[in-house]
C-alpha positions, -999 to 999 in steps of 0.1 A, spaced: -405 618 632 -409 657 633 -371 661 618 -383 636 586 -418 652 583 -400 686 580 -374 668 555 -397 657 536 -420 693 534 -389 711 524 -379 686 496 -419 690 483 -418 729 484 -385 731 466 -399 705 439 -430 732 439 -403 763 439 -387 750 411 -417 738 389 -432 775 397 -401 793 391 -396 771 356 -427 778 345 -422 819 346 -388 823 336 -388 826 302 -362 808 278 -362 824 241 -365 809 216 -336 804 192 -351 817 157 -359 853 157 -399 855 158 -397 890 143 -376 886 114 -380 904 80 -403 875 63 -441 874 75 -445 838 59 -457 818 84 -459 777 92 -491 762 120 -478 734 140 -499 720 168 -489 708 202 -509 683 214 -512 667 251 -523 643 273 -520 643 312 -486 631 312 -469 636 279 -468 661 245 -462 654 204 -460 679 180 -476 672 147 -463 689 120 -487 694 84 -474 668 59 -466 693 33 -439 687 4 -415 702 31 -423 678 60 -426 647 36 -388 656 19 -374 664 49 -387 632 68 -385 608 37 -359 586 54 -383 567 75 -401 556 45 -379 525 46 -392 519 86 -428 515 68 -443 542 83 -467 549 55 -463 584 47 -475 583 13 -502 570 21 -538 590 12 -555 602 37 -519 615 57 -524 651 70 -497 648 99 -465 637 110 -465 636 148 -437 637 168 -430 624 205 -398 618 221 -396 596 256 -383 568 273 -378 533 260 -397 513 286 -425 534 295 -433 546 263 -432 514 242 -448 497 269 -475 515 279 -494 521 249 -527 525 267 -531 529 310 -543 498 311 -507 483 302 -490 504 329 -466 482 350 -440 491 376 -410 485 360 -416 512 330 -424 532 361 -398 530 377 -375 533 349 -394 569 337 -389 578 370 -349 574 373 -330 569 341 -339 555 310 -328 550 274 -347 576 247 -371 568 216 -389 586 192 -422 576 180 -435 590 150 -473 587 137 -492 593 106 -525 610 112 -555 623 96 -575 650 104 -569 664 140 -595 684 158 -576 721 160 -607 731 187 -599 702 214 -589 709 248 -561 687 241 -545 704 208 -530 737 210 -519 756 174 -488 777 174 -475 799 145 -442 797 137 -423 817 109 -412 795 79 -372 797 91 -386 786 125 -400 754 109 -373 745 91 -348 749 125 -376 726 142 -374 703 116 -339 700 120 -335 698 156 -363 666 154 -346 650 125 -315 650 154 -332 638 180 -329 601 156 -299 579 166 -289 573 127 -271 542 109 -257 547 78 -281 581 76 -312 562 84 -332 564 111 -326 534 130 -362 516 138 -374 496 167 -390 462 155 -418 450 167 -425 481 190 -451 496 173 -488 503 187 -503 503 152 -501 502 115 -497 537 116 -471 544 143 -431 530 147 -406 534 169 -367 549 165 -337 551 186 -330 586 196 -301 604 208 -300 611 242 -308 599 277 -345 601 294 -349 612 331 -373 623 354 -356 662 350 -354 666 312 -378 641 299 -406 639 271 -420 677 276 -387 693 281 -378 681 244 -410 688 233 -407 728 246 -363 725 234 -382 715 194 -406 746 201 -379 768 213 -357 761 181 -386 772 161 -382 807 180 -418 802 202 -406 812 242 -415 786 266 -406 782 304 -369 775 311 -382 739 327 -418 726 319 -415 689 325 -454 686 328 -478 694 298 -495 721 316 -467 737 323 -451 735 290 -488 751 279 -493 777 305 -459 790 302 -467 793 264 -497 816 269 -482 832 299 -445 844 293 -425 861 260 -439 869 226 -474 844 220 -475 841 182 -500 816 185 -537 806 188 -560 777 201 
């Protein structure tokens, strides 16, 4: 019994080690923050206990470079549309459990080992910039437009659209798309949220797989273009 108690305390304080160490090395980001233009995008990072989105302002930029999932009836155009958020996850847990009342083991189990990968994309009105749960980061405008592109990849595509998920929406104002690449417990929803910050040239930690990781090691490590 002593031999598995002592198993079991090393595997929790290498998990610990690692989470620690992740969230204090810094990984740059890819676009470089001081480059000659001053013209600058906000983006804001939002969170919940578990997961992050990023909502991007539904400029002309944002609606052209996103137009292809008009067809999906996500209802971009429609009035009233100030963002475009962003969340990238696996396919069980996260079009199951649209609330924690809907939480069942098998998503669970499935977030928690290996899973296929969505994205879910939502229109949304005005968003609170001063709750604890949003964060606003300043990118330059190159640094948008590489974040941009590395979402707009993150779609599994058919014929150059964005393939939807029918039937897997929460709402009238949400849908759901294939995506490229596989979910695990190691690289899941907040590591591709901090890999889309990174390509927009913000420095996050080199593995954040829990919101406040990802948020600490924004205010915490490398350059901090950015604000609450």
């Amino acid at each position: 019994m002593l031999r598995i108690l002592k198993f079991f305390g090393g595997v929790l304080a290498a998990i610990v080690l690692a989470l620690v160490l992740g969230s204090v090395i810094p990984r740059s980001g890819l676009v470089d923050s001081s480059a000659a233009s001053t013209e600058t995008r906000e983006i804001l990072l939002l969170s919940n206990p578990i997961h992050t989105d990023i909502a991007l302002p539904l400029d002309d930029e944002v609606r052209a470079a996103f137009a292809d999932l008009i067809p999906s009836g996500l209802p971009i155009g429609m009035p009233g549309v100030d963002y475009l958020v962003f969340g990238w996850g696996g396919r069980s847990f996260y079009i199951e459990t649209p609330t924690w009342g809907d939480l069942k083991p098998l998503p669970v189990l499935r977030a928690l080992t290996v899973d296929r990968s969505v994205m879910h994309v939502e229109v949304a009105g005005p968003i609170d910039r001063g709750h604890p749960a949003v964060r606003v980061l300043t990118v330059s405008a190159e640094g948008r437009r590489q974040m941009i592109a590395g979402i707009r990849d993150s779609f599994e595509r058919e014929d150059g659209l964005p393939v939807v998920i029918a039937g897997a929406a929460y709402g009238a104002d949400d849908a759901f798309f294939e995506a490229r690449g596989a979910f695990n417990a190691l690289a899941g929803c907040n590591t591709w949220t901090a890999a889309m910050l990174r390509r927009g040239g913000l420095t996050t930690g080199w593995w954040t797989p829990l919101p406040y990781l990802l948020d600490w090691s924004l205010g915490r490590i490398g350059p901090a273009p950015l604000s609450h």
